[in-house]
N, C-alpha and C positions, 0 to 999 in steps of 0.2 A: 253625320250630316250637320253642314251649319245653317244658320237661320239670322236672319233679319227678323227682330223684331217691333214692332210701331204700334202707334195708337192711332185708332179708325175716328177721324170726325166725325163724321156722321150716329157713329156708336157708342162711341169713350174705352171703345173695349179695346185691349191689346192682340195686334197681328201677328203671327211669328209664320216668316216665310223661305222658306228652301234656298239660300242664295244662289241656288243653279237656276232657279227659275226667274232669277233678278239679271242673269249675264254674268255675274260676278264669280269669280272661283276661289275657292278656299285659301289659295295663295295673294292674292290682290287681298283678300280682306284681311288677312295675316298681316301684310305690309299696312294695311289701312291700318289695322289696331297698332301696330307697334308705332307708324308716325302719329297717331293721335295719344298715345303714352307720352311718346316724346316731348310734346307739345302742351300737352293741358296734364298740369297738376293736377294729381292727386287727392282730393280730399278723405278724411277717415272720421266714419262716423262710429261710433263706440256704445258703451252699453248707457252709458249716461246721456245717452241722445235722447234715447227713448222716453216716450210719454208716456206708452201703457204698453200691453201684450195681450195676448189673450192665445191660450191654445186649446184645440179642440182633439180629444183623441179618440183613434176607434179602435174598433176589438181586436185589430189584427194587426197592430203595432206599428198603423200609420194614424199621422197628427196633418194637422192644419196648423202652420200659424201665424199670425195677424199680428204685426210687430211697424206702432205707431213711433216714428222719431223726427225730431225736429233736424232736419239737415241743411245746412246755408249752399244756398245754389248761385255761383253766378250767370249771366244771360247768356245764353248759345251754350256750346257744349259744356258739359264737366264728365269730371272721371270723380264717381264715391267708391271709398271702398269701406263697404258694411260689413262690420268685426261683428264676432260675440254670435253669428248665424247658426245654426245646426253643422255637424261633421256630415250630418248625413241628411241635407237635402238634396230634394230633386231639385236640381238648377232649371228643369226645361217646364218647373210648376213655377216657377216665380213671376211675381206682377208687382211692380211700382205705381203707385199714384200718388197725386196730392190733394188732399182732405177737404182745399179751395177749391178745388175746380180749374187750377191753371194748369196749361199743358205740357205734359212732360211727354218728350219724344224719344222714346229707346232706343238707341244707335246698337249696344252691343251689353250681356252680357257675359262673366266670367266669374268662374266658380275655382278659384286657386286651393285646393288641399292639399298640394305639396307644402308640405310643415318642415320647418327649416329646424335643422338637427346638424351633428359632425357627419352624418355620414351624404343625407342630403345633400350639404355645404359642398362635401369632397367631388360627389357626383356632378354637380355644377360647372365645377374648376375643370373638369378634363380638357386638356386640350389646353388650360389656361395656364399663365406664370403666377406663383406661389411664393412666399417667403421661408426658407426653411431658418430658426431662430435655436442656436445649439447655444447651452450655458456651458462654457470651459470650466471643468470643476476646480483645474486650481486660481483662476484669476476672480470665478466668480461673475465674470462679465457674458455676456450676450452678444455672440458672433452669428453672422447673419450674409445667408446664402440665396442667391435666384435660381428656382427651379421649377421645369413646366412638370405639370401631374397629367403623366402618360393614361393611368387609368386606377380605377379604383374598385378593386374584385380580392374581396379578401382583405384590405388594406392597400394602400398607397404605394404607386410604381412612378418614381421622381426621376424625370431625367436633366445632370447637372448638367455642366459645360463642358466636362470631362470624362462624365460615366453617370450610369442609371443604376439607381439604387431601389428595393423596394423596402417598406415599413420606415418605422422614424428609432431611433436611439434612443433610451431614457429619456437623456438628458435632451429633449429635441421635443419642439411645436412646429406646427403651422399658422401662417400670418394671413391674411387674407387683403385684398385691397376695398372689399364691398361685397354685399349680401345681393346676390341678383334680383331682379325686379318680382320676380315670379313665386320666391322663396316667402313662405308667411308664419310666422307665429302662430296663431292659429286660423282654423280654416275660412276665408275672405270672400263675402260674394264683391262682384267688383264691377261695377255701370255705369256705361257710359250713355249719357243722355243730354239732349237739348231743351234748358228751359228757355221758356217763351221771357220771363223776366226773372230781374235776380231779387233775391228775397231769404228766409228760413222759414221757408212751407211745413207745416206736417207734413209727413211723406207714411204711408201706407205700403207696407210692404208684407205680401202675404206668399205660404209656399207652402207644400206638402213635405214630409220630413218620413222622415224613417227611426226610428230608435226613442221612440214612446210608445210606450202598451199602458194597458190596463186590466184587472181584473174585480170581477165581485168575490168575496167573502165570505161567507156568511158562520158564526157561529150559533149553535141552535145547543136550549139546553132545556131539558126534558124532566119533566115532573115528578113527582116521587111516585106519585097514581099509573105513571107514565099516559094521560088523558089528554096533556096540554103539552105546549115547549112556548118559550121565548125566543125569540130569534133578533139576532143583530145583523145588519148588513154591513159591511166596508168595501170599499171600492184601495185595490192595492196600485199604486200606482210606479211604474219604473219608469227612469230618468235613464237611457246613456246614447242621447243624442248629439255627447263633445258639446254641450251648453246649458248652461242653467236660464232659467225665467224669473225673475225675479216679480214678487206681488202681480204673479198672473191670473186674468180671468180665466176660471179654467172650467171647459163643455168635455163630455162624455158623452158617445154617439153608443147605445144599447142596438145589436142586428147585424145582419149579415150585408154587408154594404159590397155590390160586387166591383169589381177589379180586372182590368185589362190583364192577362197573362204576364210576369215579369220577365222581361229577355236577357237583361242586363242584369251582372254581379252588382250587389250592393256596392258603394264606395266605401263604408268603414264597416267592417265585422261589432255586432255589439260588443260593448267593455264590459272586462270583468270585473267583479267587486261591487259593492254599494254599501249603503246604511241604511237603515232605520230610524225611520220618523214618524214618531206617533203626535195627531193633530185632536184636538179638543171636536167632539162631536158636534156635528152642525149640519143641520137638514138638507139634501138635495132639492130644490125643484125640479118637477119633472114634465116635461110636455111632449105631444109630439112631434117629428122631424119625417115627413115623407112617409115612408113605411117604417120609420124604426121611432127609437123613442131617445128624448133628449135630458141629460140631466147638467143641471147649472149651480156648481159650489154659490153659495149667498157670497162666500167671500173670497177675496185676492188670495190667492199663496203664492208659495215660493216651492219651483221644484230644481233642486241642486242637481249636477250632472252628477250621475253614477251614487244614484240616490234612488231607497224605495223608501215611498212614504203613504201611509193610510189615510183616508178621511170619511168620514161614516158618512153612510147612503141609508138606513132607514133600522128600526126599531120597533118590532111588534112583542107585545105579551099577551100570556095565556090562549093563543092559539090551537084549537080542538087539533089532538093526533088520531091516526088510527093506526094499530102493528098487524101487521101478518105474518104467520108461519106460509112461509111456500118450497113446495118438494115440486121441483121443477123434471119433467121427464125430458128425453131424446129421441128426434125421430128419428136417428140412426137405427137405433135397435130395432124398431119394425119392418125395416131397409134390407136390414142384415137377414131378420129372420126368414124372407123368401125362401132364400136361400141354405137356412140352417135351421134343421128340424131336430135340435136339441132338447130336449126335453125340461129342461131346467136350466136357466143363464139368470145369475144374480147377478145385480148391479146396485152396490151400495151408493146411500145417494145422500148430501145433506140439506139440512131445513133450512132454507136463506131467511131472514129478519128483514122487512120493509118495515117505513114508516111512514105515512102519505098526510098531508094537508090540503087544502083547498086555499088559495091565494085570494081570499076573499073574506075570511074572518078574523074576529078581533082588530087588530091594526092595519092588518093587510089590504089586498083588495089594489095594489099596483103593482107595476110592470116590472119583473123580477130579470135582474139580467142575469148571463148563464155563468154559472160559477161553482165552486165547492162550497157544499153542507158541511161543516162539520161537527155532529152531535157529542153532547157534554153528561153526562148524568152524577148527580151528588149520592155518595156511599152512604153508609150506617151513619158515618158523624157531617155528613153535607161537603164533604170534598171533592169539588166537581171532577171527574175522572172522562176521558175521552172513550166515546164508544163506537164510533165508527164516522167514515163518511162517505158521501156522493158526491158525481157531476152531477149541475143540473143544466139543464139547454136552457133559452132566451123564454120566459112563460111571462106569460099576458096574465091581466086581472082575469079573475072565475075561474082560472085555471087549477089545476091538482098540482101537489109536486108529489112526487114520489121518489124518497130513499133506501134505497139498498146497502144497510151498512152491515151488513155481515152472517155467519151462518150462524145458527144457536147450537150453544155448546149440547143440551141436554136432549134435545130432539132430531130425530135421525130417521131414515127408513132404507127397506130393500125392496126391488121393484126384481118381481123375477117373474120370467116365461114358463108358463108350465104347460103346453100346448100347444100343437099348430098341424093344421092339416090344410090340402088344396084343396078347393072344392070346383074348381072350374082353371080354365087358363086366365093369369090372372087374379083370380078371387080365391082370397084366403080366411081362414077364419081363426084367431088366436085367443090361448086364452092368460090371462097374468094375473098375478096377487103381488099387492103392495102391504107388506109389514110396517106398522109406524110404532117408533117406539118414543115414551117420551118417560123421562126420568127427574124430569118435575117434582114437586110437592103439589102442584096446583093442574089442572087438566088446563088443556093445551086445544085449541082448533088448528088445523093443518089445513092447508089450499095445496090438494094435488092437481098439477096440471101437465095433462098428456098430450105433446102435439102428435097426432096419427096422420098420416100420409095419405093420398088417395082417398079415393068414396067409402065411406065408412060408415058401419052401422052395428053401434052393440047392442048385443042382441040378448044377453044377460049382464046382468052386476049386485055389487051387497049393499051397494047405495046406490040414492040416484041422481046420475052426472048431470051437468049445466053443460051445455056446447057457447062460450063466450065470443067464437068466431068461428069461422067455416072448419078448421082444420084441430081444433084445441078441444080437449075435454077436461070437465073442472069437475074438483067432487071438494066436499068441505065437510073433513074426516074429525069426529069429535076425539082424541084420545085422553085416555083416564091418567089420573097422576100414579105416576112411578107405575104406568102399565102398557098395554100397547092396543093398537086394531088393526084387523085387517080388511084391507079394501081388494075385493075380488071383482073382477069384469073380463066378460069374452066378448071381442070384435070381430066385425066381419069387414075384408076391407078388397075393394077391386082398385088394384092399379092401372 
């Protein structure tokens, strides 16, 4: 669909309207654009136009961006065409303004990403006459032939005056008479608009883009007491939007910011490759935006296409930890047992490692965006060694975080059925013993936690359980170093 788009008097804000709903057809305004090419010159405004930038990015690898440049308008209509844009803007997010107040009236824009190339060029010319340029190897001179280029699939199908050849000879080019109007270097937004007077206005031009993300970081490194950790945040930032920003203000939107369903192919697939660019730490401000939360670099950068680069987001130490041992159960297996009255089913299990904090101690106490933990611990001679890591979702001040970085080598158990009978349709009564074994030097506390299905009530056990929600049973099993316990319990449960 094409669109007309203007700006409302009465509002300042820009219209963009259906030109079926104007009378007009896609064909008349084809012709309308191509005689107003004809007619009004070209202007190209470039990356040295620009006065400042500023980009704003969210979590899911869309940006805003607000890209101020000085552009010389004469009165009545002009054609710009602004270089140096994103590969991958949304062309139907774009708005023009000027920074005075004077009136810019949108006739038309055009978002050209046919990138001129040999093969591009060739596709062009079909149908069109060509120079074909053969060097004679013995004269050394350049002899020179007229030929329309039938098509171009695979290489070049030339037909001469005499015969139709495909492909070119070594010793053979192509000459061209001019690069078609549509063909660009790189990718052009191109606007045709009425100013009210001529001048070199700031001009305002903002749009939604695709091919900027962001992520948080965090490395965390844990005490010798393992009581406390330090934690660092970075924010990692990727560039491959086909442009660089030069000395950009640069916002970071932390949330789940919703989105129309996307109907349409991206227009450029992200680039491969990047670098590495590490930036001198420098505090975020933080405030907040709506329901999510806003962070503001103090200072300009610079983000290079097909470029990742880091910039620190925040810095706590000595931060209280807490570890747990947890032997996580399955509620398959009580599922199962309905059905199977086996007298003995082992299922060896292992001891996961958490590490939990509260977002509110020591330096803490803000709004933590979602990202990878990843914890560091120093050995016998202090050489930090990586010990695991987690996601973590979007958490607010006062919040916990809680990581899960791996299972413990030394602590283990078996969860096995030693019992089951029916006692009604329905209601069953089982019984199980969990072996924990820990091969420690130092005794160890375990968090068994059994989800049980159905209405359930145990009716014996060798400890005594915590019910932490409707369906879970917790027991918090002391085991001795280099020895084991066992935790026994019979349930009664009606499905």
């Amino acid at each position: 669909m094409v669109f007309h788009t203007s700006r409302s008097v009465a509002t300042g804000s820009w219209i963009k309207t259906p030109l079926a709903l104007l009378g007009v057809s896609v064909f008349s305004m084809t012709a309308m654009g191509a005689a107003a090419a004809a007619t009004v010159a070209e202007t190209q405004s470039a990356a040295q136009d620009r006065q400042s930038v500023a980009v704003t990015i969210y979590n899911d690898g869309l940006a805003l961006v607000r890209d101020e440049r000085k552009i010389k308008l004469n009165q009545g209509e002009n054609r710009i065409a602004v270089r140096e844009v994103s590969a991958q803007i949304m062309p139907e997010t774009a708005s023009m303004r000027a920074t005075d107040g004077s009136a810019l009236n949108l006739l038309e824009q055009n978002f050209d990403y046919d990138l001129l190339s040999s093969d591009s060029l060739l596709n062009k010319y079909v149908g069109r006459n060509v120079t074909v340029i053969r060097t004679n190897p013995a004269s050394g001179q350049d002899e020179r032939e007229t030929a329309t280029l039938l098509a171009n699939n695979a290489g070049p199908v030339l037909k001469y005056a005499d015969r139709i050849e495909t492909g070119l000879p070594t010793n053979a080019r192509l000459a061209f008479d001019g690069v078609p109007g549509n063909l660009r270097d790189q990718p052009t937004l191109v606007v045709s608009l009425n100013a009210e007077k001529a001048g070199t206005p700031t001009v305002d031009l903002s749009y939604l883009t695709g091919g900027l993300g962001w992520q948080a970081d965090y490395v965390a490194t844990l005490s010798k007491d393992e009581n406390s950790l330090d934690l660092a945040g970075w924010v990692t930032l990727n560039n491959h939007s086909g442009t660089a920003y030069e000395d950009a203000k640069l916002q970071l939107v932390a949330g789940d910011v919703g989105r129309a369903p996307i109907v349409r192919e991206a227009m450029f697939k992200a680039l491969d490759g990047r670098a590495m660019a590490a930036v001198a730490p420098a505090p975020m401000e933080q405030e907040a935006l709506f329901e999510y939360h806003l962070y503001t670099l103090p200072n300009t950068t610079t983000l290079g296409n097909n470029q990742t680069k880091q910039v620190a987001l925040l810095s706590a130490g000595s931060v209280p930890v807490r570890k747990e041992y947890r032997l996580q159960g399955a509620e398959h297996w009580y599922n199962q047992l309905r059905n199977n009255n086996s007298p003995e089913l082992g299922d060896k299990r292992k001891v996961d490692v958490f590490v939990e904090f509260d977002n509110k101690d020591g330096d803490l106490g803000v709004p933590l965006p979602k990202g990878i933990v990843r914890m560091y611990k120093g050995d016998s001679q202090q050489r930090a060694l990586f010990i695991g890591e987690d996601r973590i979702d979007h958490t607010a001040k006062d919040e916990q975080v809680r990581l899960k970085l791996g299972s413990a080598f030394d602590l283990n158990g078996t969860w096995k059925h030693t019992s089951s009978k029916k006692l009604a349709d329905n209601l069953y009564e089982m019984s199980f013993s969990i072996e924990l074994r820990n091969a420690k030097e130092v005794p160890a506390t375990i968090t068994v936690v059994e989800p049980i299905p159905g209405d359930w009530t145990i009716t014996s056990e060798s400890q005594k359980h915590t019910q932490p929600t409707a369906r879970l049973a917790q027991w918090e099993v002391e085991v001795p170093a280099e020895g084991k316990t066992e935790l026994s319990y019979t349930v009664r449960i009606k499905y």
